[in-house]
N, C-alpha and C positions, 0 to 999 in steps of 0.2 A: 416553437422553440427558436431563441435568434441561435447566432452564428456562437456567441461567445460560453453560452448556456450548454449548447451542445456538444463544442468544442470541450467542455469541462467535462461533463458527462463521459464523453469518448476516452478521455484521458483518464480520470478516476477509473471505470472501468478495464481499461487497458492497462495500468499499472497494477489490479488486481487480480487482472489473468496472467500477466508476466510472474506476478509476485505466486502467486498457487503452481505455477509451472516449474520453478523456481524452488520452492519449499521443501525441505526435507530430498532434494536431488540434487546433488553435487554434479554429476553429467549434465543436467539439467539448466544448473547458475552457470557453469561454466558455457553454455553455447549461448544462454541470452547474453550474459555478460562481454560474452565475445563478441557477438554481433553491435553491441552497446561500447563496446573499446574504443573503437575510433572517436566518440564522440561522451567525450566523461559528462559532457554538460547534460546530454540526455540522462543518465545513468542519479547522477543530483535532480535533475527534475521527475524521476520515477520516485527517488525516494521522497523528494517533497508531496507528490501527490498522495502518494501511500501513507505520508504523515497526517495530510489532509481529510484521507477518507476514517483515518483512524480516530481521529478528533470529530470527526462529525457523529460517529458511532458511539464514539466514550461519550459527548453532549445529550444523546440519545438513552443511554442509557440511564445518566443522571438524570437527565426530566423524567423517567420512568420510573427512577427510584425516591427520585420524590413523590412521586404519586403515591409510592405502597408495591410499585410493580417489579420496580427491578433489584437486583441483589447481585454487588458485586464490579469489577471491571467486566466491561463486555467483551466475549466470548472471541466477537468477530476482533474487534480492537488487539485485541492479544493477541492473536491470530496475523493482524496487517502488522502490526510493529515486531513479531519473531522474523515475518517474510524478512521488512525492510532492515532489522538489524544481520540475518543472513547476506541480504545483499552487499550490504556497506561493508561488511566485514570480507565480504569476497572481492569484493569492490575496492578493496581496498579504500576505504572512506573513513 
């Protein structure tokens, strides 16, 4: 895996355990959030990646539903974008 491949990886899933940590806990936004104050640009680039991993899911889905397999928006997709709209909204974003 190069440098930049992994680096993405790390990120995607790091914006999705912040984002589950996050969810549905106001204590919770509030101490990531706060730790993410200082630096609003991090805080924009979680939510762009949490856009990203939601978009590769919803893709996923549709080739699935093209198939006969899948039904519907994905489960997880809807799940990354309540996180990232919780965030922005606490985020003031």
């Amino acid at each position: 895996m190069d440098d930049k491949t992994e680096r993405s990886f790390v990120t995607g899933y790091t914006a999705l355990s912040l984002g589950l940590v996050m969810l549905d806990s106001s204590p919770n936004q509030a101490i990531v959030l706060d730790a993410l104050g200082a630096h609003p640009d991090k805080v924009e680039q979680l939510l762009r990646t949490m856009d990203e991993v939601a978009e590769v899911h919803e893709r996923e889905q549709e080739d699935e539903r093209m198939d006969g397999d899948g039904a519907g928006m994905s489960a997880v997709a809807e799940a990354i974008r309540r996180m990232a709209s919780a965030v922005s909204e606490r985020a003031g974003l």
